[in-house]
VMD Tcl script that draws the C-alpha trace (Angstrom):
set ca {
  {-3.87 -23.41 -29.07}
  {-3.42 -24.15 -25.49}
  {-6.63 -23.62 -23.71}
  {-6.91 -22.84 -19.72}
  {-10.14 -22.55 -17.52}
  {-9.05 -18.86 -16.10}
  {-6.30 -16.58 -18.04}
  {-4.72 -13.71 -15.27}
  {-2.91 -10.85 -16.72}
  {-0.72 -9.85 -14.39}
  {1.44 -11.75 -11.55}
  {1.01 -8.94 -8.66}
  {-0.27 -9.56 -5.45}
  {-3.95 -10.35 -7.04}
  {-2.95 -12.02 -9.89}
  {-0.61 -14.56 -8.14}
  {-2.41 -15.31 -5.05}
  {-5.63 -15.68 -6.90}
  {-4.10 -18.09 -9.53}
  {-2.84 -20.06 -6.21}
  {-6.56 -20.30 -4.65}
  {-8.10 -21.43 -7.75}
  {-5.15 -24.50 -8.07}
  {-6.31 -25.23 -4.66}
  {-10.17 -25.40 -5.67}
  {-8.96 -27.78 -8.68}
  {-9.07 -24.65 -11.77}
  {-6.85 -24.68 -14.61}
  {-5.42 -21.21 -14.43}
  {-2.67 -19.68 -15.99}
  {-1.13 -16.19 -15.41}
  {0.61 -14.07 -18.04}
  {3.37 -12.08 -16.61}
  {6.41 -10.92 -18.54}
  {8.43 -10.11 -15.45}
  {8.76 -11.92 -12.35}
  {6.21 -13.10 -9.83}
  {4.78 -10.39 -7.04}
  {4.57 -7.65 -8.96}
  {5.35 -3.70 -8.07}
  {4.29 -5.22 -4.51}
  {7.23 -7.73 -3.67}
  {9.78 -6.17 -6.58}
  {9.61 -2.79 -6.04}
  {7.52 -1.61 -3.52}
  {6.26 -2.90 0.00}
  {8.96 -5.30 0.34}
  {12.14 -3.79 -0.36}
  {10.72 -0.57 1.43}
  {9.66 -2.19 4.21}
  {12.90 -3.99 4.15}
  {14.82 -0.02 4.00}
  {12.09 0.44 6.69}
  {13.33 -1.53 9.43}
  {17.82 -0.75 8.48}
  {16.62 3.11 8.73}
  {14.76 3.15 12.05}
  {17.44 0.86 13.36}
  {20.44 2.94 12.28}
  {17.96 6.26 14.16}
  {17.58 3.70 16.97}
  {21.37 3.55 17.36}
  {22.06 7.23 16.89}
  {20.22 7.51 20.11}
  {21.46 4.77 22.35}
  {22.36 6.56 24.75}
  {18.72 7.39 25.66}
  {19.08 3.52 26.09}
  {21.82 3.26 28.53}
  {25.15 2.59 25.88}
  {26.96 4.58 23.61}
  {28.08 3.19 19.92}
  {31.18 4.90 18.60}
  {31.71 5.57 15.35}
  {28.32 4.99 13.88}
  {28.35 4.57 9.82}
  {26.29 3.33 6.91}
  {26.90 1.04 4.69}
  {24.52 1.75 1.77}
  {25.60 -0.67 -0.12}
  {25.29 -3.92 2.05}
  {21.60 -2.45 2.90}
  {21.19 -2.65 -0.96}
  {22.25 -5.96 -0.85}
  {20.68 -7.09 1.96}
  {17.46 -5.46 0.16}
  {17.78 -7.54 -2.93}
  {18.25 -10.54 -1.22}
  {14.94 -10.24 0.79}
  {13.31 -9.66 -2.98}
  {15.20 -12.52 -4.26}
  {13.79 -15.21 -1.30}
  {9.77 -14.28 -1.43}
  {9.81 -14.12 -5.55}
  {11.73 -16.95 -5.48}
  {9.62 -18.63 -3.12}
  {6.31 -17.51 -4.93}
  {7.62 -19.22 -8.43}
  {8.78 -22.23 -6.24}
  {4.97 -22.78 -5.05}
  {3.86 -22.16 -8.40}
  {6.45 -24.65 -9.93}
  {5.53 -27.18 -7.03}
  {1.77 -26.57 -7.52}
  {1.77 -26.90 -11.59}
  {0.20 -23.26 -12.00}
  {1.23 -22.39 -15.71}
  {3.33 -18.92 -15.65}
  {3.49 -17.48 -19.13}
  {6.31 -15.04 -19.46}
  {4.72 -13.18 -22.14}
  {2.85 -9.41 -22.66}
  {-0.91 -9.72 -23.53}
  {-1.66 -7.31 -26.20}
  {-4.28 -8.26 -27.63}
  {-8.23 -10.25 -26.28}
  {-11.42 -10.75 -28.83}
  {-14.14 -13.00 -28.03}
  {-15.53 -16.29 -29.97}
  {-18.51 -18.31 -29.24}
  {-18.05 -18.44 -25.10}
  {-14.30 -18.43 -25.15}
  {-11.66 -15.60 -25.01}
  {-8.56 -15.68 -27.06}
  {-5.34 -14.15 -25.45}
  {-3.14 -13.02 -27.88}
  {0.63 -12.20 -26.54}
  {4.20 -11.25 -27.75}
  {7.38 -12.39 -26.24}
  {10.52 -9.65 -25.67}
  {11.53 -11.34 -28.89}
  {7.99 -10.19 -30.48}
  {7.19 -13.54 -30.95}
  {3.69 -14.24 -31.10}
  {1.63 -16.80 -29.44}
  {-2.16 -17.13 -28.38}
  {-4.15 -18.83 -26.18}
  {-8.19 -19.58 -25.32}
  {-9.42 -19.08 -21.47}
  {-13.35 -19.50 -20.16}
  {-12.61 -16.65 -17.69}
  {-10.29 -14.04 -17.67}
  {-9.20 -11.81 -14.67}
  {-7.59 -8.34 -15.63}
  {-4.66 -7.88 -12.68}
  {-2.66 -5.46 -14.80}
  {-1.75 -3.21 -11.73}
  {-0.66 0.76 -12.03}
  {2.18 2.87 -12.66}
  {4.13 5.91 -11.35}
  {2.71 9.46 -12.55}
  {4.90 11.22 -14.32}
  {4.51 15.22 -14.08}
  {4.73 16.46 -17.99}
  {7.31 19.20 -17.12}
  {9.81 16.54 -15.04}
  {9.73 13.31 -16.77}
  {11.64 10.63 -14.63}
  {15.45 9.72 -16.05}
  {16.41 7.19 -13.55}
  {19.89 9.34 -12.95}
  {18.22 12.84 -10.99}
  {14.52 12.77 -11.37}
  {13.28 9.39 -9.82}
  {10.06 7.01 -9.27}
  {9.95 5.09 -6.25}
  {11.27 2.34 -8.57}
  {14.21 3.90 -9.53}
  {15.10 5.40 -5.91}
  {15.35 1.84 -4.67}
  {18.13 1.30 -7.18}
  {20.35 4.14 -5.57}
  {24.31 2.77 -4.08}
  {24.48 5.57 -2.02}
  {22.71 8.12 -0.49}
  {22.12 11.62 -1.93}
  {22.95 14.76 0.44}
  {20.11 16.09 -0.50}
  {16.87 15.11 -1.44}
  {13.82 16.52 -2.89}
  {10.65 14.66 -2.46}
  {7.22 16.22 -4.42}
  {4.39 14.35 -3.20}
  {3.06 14.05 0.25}
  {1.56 11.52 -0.03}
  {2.05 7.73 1.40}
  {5.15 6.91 -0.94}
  {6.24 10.46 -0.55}
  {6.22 10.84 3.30}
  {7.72 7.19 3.58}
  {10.73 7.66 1.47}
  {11.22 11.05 3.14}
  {11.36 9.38 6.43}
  {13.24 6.57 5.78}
  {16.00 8.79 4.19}
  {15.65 11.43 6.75}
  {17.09 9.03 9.74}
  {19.76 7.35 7.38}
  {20.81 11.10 7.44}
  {19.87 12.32 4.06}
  {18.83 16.42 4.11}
  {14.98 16.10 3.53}
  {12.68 18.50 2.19}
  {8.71 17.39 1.09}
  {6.21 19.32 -1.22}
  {2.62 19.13 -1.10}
  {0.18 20.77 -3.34}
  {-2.35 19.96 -0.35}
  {-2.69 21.50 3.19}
  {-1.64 18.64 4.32}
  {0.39 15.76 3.77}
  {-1.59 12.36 3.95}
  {-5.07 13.78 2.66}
  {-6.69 10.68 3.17}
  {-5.83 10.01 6.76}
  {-8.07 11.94 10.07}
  {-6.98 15.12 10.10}
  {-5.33 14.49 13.99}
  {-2.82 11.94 12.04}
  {-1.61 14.01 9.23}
  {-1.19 17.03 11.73}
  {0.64 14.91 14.29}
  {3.01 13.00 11.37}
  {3.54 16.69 9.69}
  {4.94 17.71 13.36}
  {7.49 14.33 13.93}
  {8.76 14.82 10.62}
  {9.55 18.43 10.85}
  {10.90 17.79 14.29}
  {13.24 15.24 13.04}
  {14.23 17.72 10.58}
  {12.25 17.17 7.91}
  {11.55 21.05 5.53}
  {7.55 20.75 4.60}
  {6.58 23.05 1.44}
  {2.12 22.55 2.12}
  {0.22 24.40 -0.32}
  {2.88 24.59 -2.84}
  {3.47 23.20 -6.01}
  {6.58 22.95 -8.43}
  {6.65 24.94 -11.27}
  {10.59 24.52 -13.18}
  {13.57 22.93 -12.72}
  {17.00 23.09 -14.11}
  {20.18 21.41 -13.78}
  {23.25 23.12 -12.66}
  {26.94 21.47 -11.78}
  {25.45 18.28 -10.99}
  {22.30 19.49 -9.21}
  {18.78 20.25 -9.42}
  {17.27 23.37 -8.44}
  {13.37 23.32 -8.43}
  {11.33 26.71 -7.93}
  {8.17 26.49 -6.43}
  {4.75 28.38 -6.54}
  {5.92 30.11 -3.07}
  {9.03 31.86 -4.56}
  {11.51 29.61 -3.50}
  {13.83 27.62 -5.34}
  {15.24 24.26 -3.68}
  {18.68 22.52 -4.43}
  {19.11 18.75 -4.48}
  {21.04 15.90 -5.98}
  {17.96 13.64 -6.72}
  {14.14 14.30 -7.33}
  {11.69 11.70 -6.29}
  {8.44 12.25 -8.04}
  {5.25 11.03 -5.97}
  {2.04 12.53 -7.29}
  {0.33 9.24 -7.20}
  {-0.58 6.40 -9.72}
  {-1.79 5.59 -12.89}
  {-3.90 2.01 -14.35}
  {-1.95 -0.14 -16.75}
  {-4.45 -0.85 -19.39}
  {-3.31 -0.92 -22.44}
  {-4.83 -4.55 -23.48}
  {-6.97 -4.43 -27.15}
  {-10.44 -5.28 -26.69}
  {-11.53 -4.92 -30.44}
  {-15.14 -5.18 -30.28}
  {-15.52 -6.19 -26.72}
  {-14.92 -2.21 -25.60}
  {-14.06 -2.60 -22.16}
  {-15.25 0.01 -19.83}
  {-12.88 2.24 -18.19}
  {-13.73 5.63 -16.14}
  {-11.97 9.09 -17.15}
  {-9.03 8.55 -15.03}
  {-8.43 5.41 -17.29}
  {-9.49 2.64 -14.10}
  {-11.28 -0.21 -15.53}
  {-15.02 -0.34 -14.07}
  {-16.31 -3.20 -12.01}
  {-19.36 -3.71 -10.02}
  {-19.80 -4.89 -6.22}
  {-18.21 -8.75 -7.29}
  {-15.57 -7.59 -9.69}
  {-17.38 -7.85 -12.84}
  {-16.39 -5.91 -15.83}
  {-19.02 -4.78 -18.42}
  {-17.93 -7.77 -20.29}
  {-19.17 -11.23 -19.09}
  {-16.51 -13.43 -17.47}
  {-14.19 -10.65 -17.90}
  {-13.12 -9.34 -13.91}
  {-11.12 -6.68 -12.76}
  {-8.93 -6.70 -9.52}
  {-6.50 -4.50 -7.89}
  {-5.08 -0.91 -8.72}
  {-6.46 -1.47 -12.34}
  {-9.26 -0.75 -10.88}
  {-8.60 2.25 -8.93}
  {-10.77 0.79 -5.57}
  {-8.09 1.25 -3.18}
  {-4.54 0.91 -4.44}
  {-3.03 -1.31 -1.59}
  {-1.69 -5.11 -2.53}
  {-3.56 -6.61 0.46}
  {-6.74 -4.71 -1.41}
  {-5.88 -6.39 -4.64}
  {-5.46 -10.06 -3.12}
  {-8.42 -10.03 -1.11}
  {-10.86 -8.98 -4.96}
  {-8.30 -11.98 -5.90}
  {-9.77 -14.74 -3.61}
  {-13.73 -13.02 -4.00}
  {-12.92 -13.73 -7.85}
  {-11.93 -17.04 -7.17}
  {-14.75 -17.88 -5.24}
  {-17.27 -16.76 -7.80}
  {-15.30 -18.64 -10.69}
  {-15.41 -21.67 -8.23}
  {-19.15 -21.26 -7.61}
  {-19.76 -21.01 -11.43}
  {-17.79 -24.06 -12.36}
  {-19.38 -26.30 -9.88}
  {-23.19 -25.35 -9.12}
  {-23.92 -28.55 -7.17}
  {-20.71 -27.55 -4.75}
  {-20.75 -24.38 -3.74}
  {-19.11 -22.18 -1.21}
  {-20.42 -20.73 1.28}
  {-22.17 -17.16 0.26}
  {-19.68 -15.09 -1.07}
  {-19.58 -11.33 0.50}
  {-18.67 -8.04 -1.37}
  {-15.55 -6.11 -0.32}
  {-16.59 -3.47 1.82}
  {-12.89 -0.70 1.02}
  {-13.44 1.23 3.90}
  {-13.07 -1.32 6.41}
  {-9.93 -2.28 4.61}
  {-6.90 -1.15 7.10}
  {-4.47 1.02 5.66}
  {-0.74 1.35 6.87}
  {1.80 4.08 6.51}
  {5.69 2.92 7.36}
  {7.06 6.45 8.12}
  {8.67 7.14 11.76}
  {6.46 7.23 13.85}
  {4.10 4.45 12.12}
  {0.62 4.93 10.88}
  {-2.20 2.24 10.20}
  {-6.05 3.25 9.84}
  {-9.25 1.20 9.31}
  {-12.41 2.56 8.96}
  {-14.29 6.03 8.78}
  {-12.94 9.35 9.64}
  {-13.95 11.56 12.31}
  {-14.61 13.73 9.45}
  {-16.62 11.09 7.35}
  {-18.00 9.86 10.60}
  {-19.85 13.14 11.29}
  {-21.09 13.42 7.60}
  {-22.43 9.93 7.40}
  {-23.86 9.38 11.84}
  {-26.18 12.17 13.59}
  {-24.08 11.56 16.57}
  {-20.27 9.88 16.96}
  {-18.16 9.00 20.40}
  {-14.25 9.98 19.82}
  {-11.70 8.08 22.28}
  {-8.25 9.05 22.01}
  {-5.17 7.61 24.38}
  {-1.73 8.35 23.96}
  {1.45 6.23 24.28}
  {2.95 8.04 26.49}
  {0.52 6.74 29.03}
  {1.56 3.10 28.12}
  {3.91 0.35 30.16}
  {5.35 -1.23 26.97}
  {5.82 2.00 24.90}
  {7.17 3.76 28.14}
  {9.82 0.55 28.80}
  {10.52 0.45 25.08}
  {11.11 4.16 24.40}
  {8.35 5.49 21.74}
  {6.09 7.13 23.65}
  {4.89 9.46 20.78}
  {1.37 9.23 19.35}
  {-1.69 7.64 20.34}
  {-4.52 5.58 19.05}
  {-8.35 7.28 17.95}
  {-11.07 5.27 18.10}
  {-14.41 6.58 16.46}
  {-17.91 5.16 17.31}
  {-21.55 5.81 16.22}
  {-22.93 7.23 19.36}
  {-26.58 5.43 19.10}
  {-25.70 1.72 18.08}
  {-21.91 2.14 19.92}
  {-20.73 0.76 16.76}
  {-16.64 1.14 16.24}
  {-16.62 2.61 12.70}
  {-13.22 4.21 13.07}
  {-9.59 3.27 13.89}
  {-6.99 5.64 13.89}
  {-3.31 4.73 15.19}
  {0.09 7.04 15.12}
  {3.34 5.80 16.77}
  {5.23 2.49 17.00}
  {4.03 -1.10 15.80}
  {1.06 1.20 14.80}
  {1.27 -1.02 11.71}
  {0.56 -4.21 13.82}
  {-1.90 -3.03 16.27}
  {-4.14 -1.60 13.57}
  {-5.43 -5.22 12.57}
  {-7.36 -5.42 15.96}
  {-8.88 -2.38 14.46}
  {-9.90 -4.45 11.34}
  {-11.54 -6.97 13.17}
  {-13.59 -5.10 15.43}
  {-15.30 -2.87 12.80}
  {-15.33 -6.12 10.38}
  {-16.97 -8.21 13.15}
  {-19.39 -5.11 13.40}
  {-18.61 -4.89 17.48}
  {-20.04 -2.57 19.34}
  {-18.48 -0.93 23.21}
  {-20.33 -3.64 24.76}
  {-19.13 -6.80 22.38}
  {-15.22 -5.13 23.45}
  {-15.92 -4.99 27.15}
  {-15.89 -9.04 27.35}
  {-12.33 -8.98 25.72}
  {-9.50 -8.93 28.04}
  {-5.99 -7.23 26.16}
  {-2.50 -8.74 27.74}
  {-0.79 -6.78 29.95}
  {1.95 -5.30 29.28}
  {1.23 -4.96 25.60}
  {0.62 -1.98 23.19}
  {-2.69 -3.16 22.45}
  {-3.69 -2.02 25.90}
  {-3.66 1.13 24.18}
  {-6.58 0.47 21.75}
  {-8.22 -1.33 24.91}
  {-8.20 2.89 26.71}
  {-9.04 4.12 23.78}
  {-11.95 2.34 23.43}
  {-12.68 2.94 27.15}
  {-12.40 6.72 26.48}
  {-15.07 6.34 24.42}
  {-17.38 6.62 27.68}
  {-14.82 8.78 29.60}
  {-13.74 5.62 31.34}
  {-10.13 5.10 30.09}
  {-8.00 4.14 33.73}
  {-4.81 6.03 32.84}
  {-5.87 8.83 31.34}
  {-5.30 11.95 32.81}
}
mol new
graphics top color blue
foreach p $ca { graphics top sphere $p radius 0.5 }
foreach p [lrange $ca 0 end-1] q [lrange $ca 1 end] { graphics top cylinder $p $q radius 0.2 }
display resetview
């Protein structure tokens, strides 16, 4: 039996980088993974998105050049070289991420665990092969990165042909003509947009008032408006109720009366933990949505048994799930060498973990709501300033949305962050930093923000906090 100092099930974003910090602290790790490094994350998620992302806002870019001085004649898409182009950005990170592993002698077991029992102060991984072949292994520590999966809804169960995940909609060589997206959500509204410019016929429905529920209310209301400006149907406060195929097509009927046509379905009513690991007599403890529970340092019940990532159900974002990664390193570290420890480690504080939507116009977030801020503060400051009143979005051409900045009105805390419009990705980490460093109006007044720059918006913002933005009218 081969025997490891930390065994990680799963190679995601948390299970991978953390397996790369402990090879750098000197810890025999291994990570089980019976598909290929980076997880949903890298394979079939941020990545190739992201990568969709940027072809989709370029192609809208170009249908509009002449609001940039040229024309382009006879515009087309090529679906297929974007697909391409797609899989090849896949192919060079997870390549590069089993390249460091290779390079750095961090074991990668290609095999499902199934099965993990205690004896004396060691764990025993048992695992199967696609072959069912059986192996098992011992570990000191083990770190549960098992990650989540698509929802299905019982009455439209996904068949990879009409009704999709956002898995299977990546695998599409060519684009629908229509396109039917339930869910309003993150996934939901990103997909919508990103198929909306390429020139698909959009339509989005939300069980909820609104589409992001999780984002300030000024965001989702000012994303809900773009999006049905660019042509985008919205169906809020409506759910689906049937669906039937007819030459080819799908018509769903909704709990408004209606009944919408489409060629695919993409299903996005959120996400469910993978955790189907035995425990025998360990008995694991998992809340009722099925999340495994861990306490403020990512401990399970169990001892030496931690949790990280959407498993968990703390904030289902692979940035989130790296970051528990390295705490969990740090701990494991700190137990395996008392006389040399780190420096004190610090829980993960999830609301001051920024949050990023990559729909057109961009949304990132950090921080409390102005909603949460006036349930949680006796008093809060609100500064708001729009692109529109910016050099580099005016010069550039995206001039819609602005940036909200929330403080607590008697410390002059920043506790909120709130950005809509372009690079609003990017310019939300300043966000993270100033309500992670804990800086108040006062601590931001000795900064000095380039000129011209799009960060000069978050700099007004934060002036019209005091009613003292320059170039706000």
């Amino acid at each position: 039996m081969i025997h490891f100092d930390v065994a990680i099930v799963g190679g995601g974003p948390g299970g991978y980088v953390t397996a790369i910090r402990l090879q750098q602290y000197g810890i025999k790790a291994v990570v089980f993974e019976k598909d290929r490094l980076g997880g949903v994350c890298l394979n079939y998620g941020c990545i190739p998105t992201k990568t969709l992302v940027k072809r989709a806002d370029f192609f809208a870019d170009c249908k509009h050049s002449i609001d940039y001085g040229f024309t382009i004649d006879n515009l087309q898409i090529d679906y297929k070289k974007i697909k391409e182009q797609k899989e090849q950005v896949v192919e060079k990170l997870v390549s590069g991420i089993e390249f460091i592993f290779k390079k750095k002698k961090i074991d990668n077991i290609k095999e499902s665990v199934y099965k993990i029992n205690k004896v004396g102060n060691k764990f025993n991984i048992f695992t199967k092969s696609n072959t069912d072949e059986l192996s098992q292994y011992s570990a000191n520590y083990v770190i549960i990165a098992t990650g989540s999966l698509n929802k299905e809804l019982p009455f439209m169960k996904f068949d990879a042909e009409k009704i999709l995940s956002s898995k299977e909609i990546l695998n599409l060589s060519e684009l629908p003509k229509e396109l039917l997206v339930v869910g309003g959500g993150v996934i939901g509204c990103e997909f919508a947009s990103i198929f909306n410019q390429f020139g698909v016929k959009v339509q989005i429905v939300e069980f909820l008032p609104s589409l992001l529920p999780n984002e300030d209310k000024d965001l989702s209301k000012r994303l809900a408006m773009s999006l049905k400006k660019s042509g985008i149907k919205l169906h809020l406060k409506t759910s689906v109720q049937s669906y039937r195929k007819e030459n080819d097509k799908l018509f769903v009927s909704l709990s408004n009366g209606k009944e919408l046509s489409a060629d695919k379905v993409l299903v996005s009513v959120g996400r469910r933990p993978i955790s189907e690991i035995d425990f025998g007599d360990l008995s694991l403890n998992h809340n009722e949505f099925g999340f495994v529970e861990i306490n403020d340092l990512m401990e399970t019940n169990i001892e030496n048994i931690f949790a990280i990532g959407d498993v968990t159900g703390k904030l289902m974002l692979a940035h989130t799930a790296s970051k528990m990664g390295l705490v969990v390193a740090d701990i494991i570290f700190n137990k395996l060498n008392p006389t040399k420890t780190l420096k004190e480690i610090q829980s993960i504080d999830y609301k001051n973990i920024p949050a990023c939507t990559f729909t057109n116009p961009e949304i990132g977030s950090v921080g409390l709501t102005e909603i949460q801020a006036k349930a949680q503060y006796e008093e809060i400051l609100v500064g708001k300033f729009p692109y529109s009143a910016n050099g580099k979005a005016l010069g550039s051409g995206h001039t819609f949305g602005f940036a909200k900045v929330i403080a607590d009105k008697k410390s002059e805390r920043i506790i909120g962050m709130h950005i809509i419009g372009y690079q609003a990705t990017e310019l939300i980490a300043e966000g993270a930093i100033l309500i992670g460093m804990k800086a108040n109006i006062n601590d931001i007044k000795k900064i000095v923000f380039a000129h011209p720059t799009l960060s000069e918006i978050i700099a007004e913002s934060i002036e019209d906090l005091e009613n003292f933005a320059l170039h706000k009218i």
